[in-house]
py3Dmol code that shows the C-alpha trace and the ligand (Angstrom):
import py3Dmol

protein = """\
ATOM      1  CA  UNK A   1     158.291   3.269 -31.220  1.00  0.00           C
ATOM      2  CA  UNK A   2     160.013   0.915 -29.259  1.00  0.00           C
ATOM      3  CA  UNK A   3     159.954   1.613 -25.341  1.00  0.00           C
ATOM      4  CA  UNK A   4     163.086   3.308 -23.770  1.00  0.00           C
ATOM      5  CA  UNK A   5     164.143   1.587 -20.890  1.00  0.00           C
ATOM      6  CA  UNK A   6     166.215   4.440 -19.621  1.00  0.00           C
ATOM      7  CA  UNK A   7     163.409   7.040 -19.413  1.00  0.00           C
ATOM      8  CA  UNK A   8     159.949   4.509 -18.462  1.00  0.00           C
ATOM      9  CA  UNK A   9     162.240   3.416 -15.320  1.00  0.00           C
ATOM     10  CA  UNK A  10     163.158   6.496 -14.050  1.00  0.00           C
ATOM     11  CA  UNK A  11     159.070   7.705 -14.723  1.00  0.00           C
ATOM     12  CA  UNK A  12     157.734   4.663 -13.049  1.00  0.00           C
ATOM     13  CA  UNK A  13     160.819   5.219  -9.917  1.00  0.00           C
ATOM     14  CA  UNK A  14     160.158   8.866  -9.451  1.00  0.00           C
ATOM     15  CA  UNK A  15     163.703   9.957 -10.406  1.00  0.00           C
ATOM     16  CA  UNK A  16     163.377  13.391 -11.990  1.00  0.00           C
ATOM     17  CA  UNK A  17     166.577  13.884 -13.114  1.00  0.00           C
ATOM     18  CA  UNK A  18     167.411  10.948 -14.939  1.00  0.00           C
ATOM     19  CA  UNK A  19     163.947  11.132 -17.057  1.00  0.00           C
ATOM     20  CA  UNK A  20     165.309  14.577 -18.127  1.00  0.00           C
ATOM     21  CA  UNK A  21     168.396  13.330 -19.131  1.00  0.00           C
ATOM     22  CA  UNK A  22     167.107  10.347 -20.670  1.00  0.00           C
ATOM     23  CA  UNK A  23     164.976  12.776 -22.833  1.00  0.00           C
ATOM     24  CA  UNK A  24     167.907  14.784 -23.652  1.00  0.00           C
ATOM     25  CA  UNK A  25     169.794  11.766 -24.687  1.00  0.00           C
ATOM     26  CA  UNK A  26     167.073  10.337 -26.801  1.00  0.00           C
ATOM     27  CA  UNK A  27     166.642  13.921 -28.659  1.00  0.00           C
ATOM     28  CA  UNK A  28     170.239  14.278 -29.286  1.00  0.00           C
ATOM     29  CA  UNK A  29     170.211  10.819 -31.209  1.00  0.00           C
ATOM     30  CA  UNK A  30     167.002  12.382 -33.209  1.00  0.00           C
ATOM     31  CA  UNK A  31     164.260  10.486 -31.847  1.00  0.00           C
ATOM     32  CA  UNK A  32     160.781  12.110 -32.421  1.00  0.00           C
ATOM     33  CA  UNK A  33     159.131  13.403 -29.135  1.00  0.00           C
ATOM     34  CA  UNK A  34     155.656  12.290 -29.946  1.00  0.00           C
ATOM     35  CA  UNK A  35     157.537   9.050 -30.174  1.00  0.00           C
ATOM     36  CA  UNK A  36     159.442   9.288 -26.346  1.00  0.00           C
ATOM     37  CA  UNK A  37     155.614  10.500 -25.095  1.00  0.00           C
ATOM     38  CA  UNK A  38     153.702   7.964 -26.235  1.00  0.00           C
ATOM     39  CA  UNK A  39     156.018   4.916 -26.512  1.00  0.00           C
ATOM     40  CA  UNK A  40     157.524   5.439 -23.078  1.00  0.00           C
ATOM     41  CA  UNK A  41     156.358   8.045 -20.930  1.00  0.00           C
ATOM     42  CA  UNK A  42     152.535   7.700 -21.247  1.00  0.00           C
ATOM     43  CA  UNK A  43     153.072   3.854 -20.591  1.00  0.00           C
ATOM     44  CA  UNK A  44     154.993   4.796 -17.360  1.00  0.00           C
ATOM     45  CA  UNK A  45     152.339   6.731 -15.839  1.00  0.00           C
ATOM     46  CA  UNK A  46     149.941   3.934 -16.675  1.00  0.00           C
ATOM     47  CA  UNK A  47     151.944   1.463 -15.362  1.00  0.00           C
ATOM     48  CA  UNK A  48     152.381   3.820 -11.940  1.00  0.00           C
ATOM     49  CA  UNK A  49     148.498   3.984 -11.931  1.00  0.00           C
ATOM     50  CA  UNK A  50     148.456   0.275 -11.835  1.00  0.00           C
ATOM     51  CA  UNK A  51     151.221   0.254  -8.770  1.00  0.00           C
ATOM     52  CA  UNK A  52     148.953   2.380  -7.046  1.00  0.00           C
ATOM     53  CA  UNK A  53     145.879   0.338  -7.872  1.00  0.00           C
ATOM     54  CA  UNK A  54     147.938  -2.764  -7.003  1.00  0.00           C
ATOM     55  CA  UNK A  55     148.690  -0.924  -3.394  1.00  0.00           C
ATOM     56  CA  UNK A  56     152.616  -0.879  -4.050  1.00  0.00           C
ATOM     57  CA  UNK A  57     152.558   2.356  -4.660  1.00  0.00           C
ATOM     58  CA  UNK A  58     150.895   5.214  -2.575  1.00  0.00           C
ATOM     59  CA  UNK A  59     150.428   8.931  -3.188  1.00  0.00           C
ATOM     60  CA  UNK A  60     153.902  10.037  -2.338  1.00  0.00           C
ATOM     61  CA  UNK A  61     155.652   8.006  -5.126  1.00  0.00           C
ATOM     62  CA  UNK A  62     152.907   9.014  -7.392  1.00  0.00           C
ATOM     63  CA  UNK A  63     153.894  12.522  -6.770  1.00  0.00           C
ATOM     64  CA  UNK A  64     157.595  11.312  -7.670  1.00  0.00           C
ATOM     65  CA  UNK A  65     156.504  10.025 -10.683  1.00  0.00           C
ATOM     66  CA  UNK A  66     154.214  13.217 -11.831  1.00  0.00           C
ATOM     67  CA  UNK A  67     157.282  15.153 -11.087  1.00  0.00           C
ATOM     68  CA  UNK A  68     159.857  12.927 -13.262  1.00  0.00           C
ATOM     69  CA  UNK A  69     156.721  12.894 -16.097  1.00  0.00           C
ATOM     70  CA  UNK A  70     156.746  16.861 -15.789  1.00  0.00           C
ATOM     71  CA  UNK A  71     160.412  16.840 -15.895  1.00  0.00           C
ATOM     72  CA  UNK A  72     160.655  14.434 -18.866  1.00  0.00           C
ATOM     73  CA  UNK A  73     158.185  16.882 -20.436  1.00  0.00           C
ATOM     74  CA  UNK A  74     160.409  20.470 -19.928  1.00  0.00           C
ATOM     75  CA  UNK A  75     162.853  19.784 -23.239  1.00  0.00           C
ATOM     76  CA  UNK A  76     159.859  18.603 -25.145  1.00  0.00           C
ATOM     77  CA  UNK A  77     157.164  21.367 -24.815  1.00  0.00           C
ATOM     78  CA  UNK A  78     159.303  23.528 -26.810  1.00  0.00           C
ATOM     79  CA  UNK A  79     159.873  21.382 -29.695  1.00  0.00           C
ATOM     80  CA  UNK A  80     155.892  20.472 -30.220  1.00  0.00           C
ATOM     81  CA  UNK A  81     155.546  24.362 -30.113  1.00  0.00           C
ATOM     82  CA  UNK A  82     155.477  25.571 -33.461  1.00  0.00           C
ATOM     83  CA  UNK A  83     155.952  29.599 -33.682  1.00  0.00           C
ATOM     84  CA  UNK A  84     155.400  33.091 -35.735  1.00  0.00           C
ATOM     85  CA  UNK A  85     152.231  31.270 -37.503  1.00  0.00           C
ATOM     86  CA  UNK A  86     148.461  32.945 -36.913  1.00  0.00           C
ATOM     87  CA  UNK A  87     147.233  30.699 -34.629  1.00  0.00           C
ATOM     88  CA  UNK A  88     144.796  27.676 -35.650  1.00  0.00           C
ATOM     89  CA  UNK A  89     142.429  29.061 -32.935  1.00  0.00           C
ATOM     90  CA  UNK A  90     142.035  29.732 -29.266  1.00  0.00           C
ATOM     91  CA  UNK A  91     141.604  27.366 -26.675  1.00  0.00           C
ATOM     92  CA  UNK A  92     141.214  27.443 -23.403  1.00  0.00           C
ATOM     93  CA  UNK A  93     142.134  24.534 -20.509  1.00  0.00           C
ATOM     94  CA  UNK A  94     141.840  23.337 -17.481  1.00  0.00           C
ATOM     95  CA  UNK A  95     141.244  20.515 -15.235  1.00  0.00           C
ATOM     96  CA  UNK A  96     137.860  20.430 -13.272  1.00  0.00           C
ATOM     97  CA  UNK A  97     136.802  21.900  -9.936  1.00  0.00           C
ATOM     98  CA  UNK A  98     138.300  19.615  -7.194  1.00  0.00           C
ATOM     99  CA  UNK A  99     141.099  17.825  -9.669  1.00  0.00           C
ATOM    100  CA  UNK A 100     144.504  18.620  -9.405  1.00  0.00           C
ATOM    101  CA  UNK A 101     145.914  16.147 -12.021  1.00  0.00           C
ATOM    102  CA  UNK A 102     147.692  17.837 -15.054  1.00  0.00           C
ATOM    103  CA  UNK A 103     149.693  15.990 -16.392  1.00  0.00           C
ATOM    104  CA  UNK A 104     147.839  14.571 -18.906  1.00  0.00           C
ATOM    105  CA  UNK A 105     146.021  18.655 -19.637  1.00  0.00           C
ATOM    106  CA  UNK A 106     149.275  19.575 -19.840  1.00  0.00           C
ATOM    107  CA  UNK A 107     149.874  16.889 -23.143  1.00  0.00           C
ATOM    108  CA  UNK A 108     147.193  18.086 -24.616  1.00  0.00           C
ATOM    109  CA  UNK A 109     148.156  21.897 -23.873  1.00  0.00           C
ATOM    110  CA  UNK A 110     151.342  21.103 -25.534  1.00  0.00           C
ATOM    111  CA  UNK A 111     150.313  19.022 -28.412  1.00  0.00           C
ATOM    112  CA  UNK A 112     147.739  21.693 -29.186  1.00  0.00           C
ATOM    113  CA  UNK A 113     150.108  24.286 -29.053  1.00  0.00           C
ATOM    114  CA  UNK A 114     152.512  21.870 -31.432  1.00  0.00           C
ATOM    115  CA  UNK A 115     149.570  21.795 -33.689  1.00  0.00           C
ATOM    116  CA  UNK A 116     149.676  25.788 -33.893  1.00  0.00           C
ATOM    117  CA  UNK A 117     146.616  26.749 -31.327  1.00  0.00           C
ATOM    118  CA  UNK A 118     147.171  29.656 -29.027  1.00  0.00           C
ATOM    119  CA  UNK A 119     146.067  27.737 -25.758  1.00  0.00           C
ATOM    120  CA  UNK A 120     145.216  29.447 -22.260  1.00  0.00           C
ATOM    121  CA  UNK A 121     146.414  27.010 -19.774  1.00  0.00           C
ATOM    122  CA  UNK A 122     143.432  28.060 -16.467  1.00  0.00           C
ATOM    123  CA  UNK A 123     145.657  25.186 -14.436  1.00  0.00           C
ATOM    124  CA  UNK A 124     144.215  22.847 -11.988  1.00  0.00           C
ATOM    125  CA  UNK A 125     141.017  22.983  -9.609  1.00  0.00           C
ATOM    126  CA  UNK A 126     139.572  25.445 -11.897  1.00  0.00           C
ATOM    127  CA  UNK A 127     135.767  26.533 -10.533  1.00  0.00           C
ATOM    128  CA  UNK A 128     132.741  26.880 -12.966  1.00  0.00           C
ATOM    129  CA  UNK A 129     132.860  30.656 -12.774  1.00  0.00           C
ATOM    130  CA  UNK A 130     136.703  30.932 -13.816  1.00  0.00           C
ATOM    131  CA  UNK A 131     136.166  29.232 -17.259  1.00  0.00           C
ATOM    132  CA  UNK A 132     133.349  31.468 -17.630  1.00  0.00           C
ATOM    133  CA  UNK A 133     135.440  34.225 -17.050  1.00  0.00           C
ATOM    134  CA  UNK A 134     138.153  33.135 -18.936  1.00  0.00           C
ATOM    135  CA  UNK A 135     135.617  32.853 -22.229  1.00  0.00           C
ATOM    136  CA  UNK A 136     134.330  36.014 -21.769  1.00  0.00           C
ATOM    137  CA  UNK A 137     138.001  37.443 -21.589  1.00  0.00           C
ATOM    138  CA  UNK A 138     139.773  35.040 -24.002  1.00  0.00           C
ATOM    139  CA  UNK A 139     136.971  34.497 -26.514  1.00  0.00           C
ATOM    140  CA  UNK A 140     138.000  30.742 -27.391  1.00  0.00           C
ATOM    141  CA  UNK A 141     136.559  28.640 -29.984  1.00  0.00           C
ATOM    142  CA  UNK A 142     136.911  25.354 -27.776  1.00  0.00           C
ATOM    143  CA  UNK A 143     137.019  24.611 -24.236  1.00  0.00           C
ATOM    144  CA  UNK A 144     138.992  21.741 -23.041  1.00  0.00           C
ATOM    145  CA  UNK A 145     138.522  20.660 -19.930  1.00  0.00           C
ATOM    146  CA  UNK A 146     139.835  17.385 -17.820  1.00  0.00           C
ATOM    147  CA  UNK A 147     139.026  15.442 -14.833  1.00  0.00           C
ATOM    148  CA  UNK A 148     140.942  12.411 -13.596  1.00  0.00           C
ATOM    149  CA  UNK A 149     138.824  11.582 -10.618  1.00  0.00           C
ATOM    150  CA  UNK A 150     135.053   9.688 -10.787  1.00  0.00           C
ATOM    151  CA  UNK A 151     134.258  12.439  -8.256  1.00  0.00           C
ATOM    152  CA  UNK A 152     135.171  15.721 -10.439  1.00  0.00           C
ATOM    153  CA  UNK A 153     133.618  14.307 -13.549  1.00  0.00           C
ATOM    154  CA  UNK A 154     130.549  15.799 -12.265  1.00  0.00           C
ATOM    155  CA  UNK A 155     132.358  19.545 -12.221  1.00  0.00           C
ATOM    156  CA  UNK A 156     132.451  18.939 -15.877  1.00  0.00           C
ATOM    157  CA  UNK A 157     128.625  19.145 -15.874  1.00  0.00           C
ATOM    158  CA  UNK A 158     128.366  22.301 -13.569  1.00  0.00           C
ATOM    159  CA  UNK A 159     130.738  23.565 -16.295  1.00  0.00           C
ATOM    160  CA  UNK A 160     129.452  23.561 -18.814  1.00  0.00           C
ATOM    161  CA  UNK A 161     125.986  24.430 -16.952  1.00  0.00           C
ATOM    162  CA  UNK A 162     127.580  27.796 -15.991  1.00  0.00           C
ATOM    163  CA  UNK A 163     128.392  28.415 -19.369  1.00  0.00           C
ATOM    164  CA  UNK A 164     125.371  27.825 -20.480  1.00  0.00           C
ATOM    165  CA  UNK A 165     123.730  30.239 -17.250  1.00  0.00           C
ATOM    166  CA  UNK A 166     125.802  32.844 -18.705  1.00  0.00           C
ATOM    167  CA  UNK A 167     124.579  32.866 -21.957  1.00  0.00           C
ATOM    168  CA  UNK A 168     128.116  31.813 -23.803  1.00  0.00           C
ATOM    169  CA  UNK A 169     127.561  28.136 -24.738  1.00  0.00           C
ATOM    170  CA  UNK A 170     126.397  28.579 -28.131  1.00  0.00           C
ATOM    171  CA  UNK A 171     129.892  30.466 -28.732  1.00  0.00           C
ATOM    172  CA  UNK A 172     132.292  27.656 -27.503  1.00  0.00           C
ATOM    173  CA  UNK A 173     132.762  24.238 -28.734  1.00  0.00           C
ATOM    174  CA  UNK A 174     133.286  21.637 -25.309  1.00  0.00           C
ATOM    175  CA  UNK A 175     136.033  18.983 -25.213  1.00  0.00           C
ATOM    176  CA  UNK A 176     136.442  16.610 -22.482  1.00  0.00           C
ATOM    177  CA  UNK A 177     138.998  14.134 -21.315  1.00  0.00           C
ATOM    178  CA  UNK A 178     140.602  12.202 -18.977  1.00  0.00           C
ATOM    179  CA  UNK A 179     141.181   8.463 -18.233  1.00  0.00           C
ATOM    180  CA  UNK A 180     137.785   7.394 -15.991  1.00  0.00           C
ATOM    181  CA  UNK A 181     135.735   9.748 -18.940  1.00  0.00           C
ATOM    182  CA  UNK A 182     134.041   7.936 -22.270  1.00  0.00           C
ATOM    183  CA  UNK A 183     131.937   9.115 -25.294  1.00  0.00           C
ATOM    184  CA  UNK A 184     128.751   8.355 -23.535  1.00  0.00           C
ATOM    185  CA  UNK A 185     130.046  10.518 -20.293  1.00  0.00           C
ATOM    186  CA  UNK A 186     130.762  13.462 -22.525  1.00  0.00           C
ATOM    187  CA  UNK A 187     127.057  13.099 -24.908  1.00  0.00           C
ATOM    188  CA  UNK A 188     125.143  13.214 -21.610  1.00  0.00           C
ATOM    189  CA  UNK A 189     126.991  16.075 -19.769  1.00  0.00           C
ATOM    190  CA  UNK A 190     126.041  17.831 -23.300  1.00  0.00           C
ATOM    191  CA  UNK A 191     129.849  18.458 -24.246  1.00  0.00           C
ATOM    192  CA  UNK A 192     130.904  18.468 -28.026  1.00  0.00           C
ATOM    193  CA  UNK A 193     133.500  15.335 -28.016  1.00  0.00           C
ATOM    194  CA  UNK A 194     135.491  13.344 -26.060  1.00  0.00           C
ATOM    195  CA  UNK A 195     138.872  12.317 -26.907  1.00  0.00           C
ATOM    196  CA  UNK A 196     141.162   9.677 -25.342  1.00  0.00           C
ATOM    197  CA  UNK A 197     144.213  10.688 -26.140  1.00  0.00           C
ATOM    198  CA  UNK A 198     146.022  14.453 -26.891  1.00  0.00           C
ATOM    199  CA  UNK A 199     146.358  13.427 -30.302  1.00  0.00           C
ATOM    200  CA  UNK A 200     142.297  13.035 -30.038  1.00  0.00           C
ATOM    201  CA  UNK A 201     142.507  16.502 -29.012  1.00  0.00           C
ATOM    202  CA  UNK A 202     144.368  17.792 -31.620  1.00  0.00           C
ATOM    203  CA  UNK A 203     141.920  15.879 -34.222  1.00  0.00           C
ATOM    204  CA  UNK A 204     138.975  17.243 -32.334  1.00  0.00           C
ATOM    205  CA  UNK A 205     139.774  20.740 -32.398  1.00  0.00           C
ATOM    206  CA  UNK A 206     141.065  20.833 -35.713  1.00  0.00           C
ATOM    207  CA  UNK A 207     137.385  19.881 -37.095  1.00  0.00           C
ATOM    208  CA  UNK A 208     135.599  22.446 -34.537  1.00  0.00           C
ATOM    209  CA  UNK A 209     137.373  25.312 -35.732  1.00  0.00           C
ATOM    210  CA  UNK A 210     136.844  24.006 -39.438  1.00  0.00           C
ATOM    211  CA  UNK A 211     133.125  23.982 -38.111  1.00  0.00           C
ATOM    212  CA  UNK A 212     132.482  26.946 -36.813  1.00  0.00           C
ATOM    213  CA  UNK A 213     134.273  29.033 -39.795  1.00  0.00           C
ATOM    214  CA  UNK A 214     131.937  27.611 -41.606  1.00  0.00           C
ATOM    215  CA  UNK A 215     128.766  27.876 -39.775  1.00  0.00           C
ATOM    216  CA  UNK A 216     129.787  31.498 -39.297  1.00  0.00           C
TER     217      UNK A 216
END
"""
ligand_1 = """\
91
LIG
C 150.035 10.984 -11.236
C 148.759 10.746 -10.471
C 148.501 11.585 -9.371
C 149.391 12.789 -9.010
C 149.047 13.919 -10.001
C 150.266 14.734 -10.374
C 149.921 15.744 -11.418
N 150.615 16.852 -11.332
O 149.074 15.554 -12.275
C 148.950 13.090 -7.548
C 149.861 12.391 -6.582
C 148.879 14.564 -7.174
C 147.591 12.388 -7.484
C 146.673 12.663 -6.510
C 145.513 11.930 -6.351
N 145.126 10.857 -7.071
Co 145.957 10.338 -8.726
N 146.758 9.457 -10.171
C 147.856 9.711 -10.852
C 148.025 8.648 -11.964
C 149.040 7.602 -11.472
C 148.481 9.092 -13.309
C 147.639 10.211 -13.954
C 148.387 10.674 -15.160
O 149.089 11.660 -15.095
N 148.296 9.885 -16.257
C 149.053 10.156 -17.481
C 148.281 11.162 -18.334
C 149.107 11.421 -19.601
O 147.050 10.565 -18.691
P 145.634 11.307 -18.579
O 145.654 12.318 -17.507
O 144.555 10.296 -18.603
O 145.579 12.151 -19.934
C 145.528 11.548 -21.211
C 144.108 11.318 -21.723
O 143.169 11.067 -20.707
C 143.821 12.519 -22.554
N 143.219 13.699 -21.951
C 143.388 14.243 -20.729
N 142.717 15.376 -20.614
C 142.090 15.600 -21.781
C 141.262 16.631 -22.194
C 140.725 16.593 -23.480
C 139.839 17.696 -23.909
C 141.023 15.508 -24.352
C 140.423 15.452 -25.691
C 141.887 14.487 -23.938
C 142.401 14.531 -22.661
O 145.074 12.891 -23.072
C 146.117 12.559 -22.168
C 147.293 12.058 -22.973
O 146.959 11.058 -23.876
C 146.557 8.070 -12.065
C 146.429 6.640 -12.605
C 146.149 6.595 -14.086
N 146.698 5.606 -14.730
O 145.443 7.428 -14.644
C 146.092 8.250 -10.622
C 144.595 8.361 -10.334
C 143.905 9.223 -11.356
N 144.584 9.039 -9.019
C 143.697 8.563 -8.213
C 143.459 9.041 -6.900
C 142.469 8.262 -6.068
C 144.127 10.182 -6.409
C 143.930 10.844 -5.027
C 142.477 10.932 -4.534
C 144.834 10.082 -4.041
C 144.693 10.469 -2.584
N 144.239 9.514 -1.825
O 144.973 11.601 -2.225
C 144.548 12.253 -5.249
C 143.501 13.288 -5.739
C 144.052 14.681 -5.896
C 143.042 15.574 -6.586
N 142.201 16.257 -5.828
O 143.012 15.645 -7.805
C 142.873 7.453 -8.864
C 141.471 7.917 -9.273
C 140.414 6.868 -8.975
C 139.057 7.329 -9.331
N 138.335 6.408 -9.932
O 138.626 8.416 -9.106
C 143.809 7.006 -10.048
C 143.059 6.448 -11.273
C 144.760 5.927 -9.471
C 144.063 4.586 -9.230
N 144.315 3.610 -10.076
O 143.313 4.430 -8.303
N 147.458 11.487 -8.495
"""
view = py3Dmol.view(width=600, height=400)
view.addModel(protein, "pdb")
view.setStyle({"model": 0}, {"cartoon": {"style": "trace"}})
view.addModel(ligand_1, "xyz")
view.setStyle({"model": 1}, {"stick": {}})
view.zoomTo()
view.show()
């Protein structure tokens, strides 16, 4: 899908309003969303990362641009929703103690939920002992968990240690993602995948649930 000018630029300036209505433009004209995400939107927040790397950007205009990505996101959540089907499965997500990046949790939240999952969205910062919780009240199949920083990819590791401490790993399957993360990462942390994208996440769960029906 070609890249729309109209919608990257306002991402990558931080103007919230004008991503929106670029959507809304875009989706009256019957482009796919998956298409607006990932030919223009995803590249925009990759390209801000870069700004910031570059030191032309700083944290305030990434906050500008999170907020125009969130924005661009609002007309497209409910159209990757599907509805009144039994769920694929439950999942439950979050990003990592110390993380507050969700943009990219909040993708996969919606492209799960697009691909018929129930998903419990535990938001950002989320400690050890809240996921635990959360399985013990939500009784997922799969645990997805992010972390955006090289600092909170360690919190994926306590993670998944608590879960283990509390006797529930052997009833969840663990996904992890985010950009600093790889496949090696995710092996050695003892989680069950790593994906790169939301599509990845999709994939991922799809075959876990397929798994464990059959293992059970
Ligand atoms: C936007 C942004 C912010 C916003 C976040 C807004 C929000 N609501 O999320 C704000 C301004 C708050 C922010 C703050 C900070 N940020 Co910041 N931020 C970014 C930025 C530019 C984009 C992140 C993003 O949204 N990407 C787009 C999404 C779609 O991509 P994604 O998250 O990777 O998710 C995709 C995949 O990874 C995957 N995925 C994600 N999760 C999962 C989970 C599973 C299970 C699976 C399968 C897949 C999957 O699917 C997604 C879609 O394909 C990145 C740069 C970058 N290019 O990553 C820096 C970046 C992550 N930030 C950085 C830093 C340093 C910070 C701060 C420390 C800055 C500061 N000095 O205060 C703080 C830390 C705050 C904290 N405690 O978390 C650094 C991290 C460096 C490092 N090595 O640790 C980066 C890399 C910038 C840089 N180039 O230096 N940030």
């Amino acid at each position: 899908m070609a890249l729309v000018e109209k919608l990257y630029d306002a991402i990558v300036d931080g103007e919230a309003a004008t991503a929106r209505e670029a959507v809304n433009e875009e989706l009256a004209k019957g482009v796919d969303p998956i298409a607006l995400i990932t030919g223009s939107m995803i590249p925009a927040m990759d390209d801000v990362g870069q700004l910031y790397q570059d030191e032309q950007y700083f944290v305030p205009e990434l906050m500008l641009s999170g907020r125009a990505m969130k924005a661009a996101m609002e007309p497209l959540r409910p159209l990757l929703a599907v509805s009144g089907v039994k769920p694929a499965g439950t999942v439950i997500a979050g990003a990592v103690k110390g993380d507050l990046h969700d943009i990219g949790k909040n993708l996969v939240i919606s492209m799960l939920e697009g691909a018929g999952f129930k998903v419990i969205d535990l938001g950002t910062d989320v400690k050890p002992e809240k996921f635990v919780a959360a399985i013990r009240e939500h009784n997922p199949q799969i645990v997805c968990m992010t972390a955006l920083l090289t600092v909170t990819m360690m919190s994926m590791k306590t993670t998944i240690a608590a879960i283990e401490a509390a006797g529930l790993r052997d009833l969840v399957k663990i996904l992890v993602g985010g950009a600093p993360l790889n496949d090696r990462f995710a092996r050695e942390i003892g989680a069950d995948g790593f994906g790169e994208t939301a599509t990845d996440a999709v994939t991922l769960a799809r075959q876990m649930v397929v798994a464990s029906a059959h293992a059970n």
